[in-house]
C-alpha positions in Angstrom: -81.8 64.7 29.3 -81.8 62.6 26.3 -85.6 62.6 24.3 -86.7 59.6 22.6 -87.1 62.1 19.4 -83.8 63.2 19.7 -80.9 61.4 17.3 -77.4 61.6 17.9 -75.9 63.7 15.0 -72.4 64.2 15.3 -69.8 62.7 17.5 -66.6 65.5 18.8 -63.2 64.9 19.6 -61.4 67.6 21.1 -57.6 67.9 20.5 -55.0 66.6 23.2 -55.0 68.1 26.2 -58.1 69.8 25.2 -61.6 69.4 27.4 -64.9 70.8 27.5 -67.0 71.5 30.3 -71.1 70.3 29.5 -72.6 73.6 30.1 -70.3 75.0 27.4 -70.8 72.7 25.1 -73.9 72.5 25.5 -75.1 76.4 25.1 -72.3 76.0 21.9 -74.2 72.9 20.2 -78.2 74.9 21.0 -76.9 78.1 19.4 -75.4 75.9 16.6 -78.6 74.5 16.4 -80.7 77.8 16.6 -82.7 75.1 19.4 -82.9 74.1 22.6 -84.5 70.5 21.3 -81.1 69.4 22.2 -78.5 67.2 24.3 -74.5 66.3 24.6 -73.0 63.4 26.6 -69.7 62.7 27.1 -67.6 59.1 27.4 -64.3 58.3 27.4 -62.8 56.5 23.8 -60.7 53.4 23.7 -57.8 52.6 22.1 -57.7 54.3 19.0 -58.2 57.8 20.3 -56.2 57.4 23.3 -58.0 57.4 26.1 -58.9 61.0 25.1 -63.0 61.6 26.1 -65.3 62.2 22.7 -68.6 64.2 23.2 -72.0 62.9 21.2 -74.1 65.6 20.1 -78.1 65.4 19.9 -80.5 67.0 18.2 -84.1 66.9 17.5 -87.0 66.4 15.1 -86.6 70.0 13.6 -82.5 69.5 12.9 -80.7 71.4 9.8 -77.7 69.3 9.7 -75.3 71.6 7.0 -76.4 74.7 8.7 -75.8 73.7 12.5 -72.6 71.8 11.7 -70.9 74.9 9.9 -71.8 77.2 12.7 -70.7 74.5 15.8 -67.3 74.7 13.4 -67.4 78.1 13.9 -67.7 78.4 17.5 -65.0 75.6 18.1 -63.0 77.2 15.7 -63.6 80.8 17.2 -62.9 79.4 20.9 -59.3 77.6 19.7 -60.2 74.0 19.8 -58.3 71.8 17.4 -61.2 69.1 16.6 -62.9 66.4 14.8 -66.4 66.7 13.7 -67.8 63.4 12.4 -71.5 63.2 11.3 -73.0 59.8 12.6 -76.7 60.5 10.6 -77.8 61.9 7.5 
């Protein structure tokens, strides 16, 4: 469930062929964020990804940007995902 204090952060493509389940991704993008203050959504992209689903990730008031987005890298990273990471606030 998406809070009105929450801000969408980052948004994450996975690599082809590659999919993530919410319950994973979410319990990946909390401990990132050392919080539970937190939410993901997926939708499917259009054209210029390919059909190929992105994830948004949300975080709240109390967010360390640098921090959480080096560990989520980690986890993806540690699990075998082939990604992009883009930040979509400062």
């Amino acid at each position: 469930m998406l809070k009105q204090q929450q801000t969408q952060v980052f948004i994450l493509h996975l690599g082809a062929q590659q999919s993530i389940g919410p319950t994973d991704l979410r319990t990946m993008w909390a401990t990132a964020c050392s919080s539970l203050d937190i939410a993901v959504s997926r939708r499917v992209s259009g054209v210029r990804t390919q059909g190929r689903p992105c994830y948004t990730l949300w975080a709240g008031r109390d967010f360390h940007r640098a921090a959480a987005e080096q560990r989520m890298r980690a986890l993806l990273e540690a699990r075998g995902y082939r990604f992009t990471l883009t930040c979509t606030a400062l």
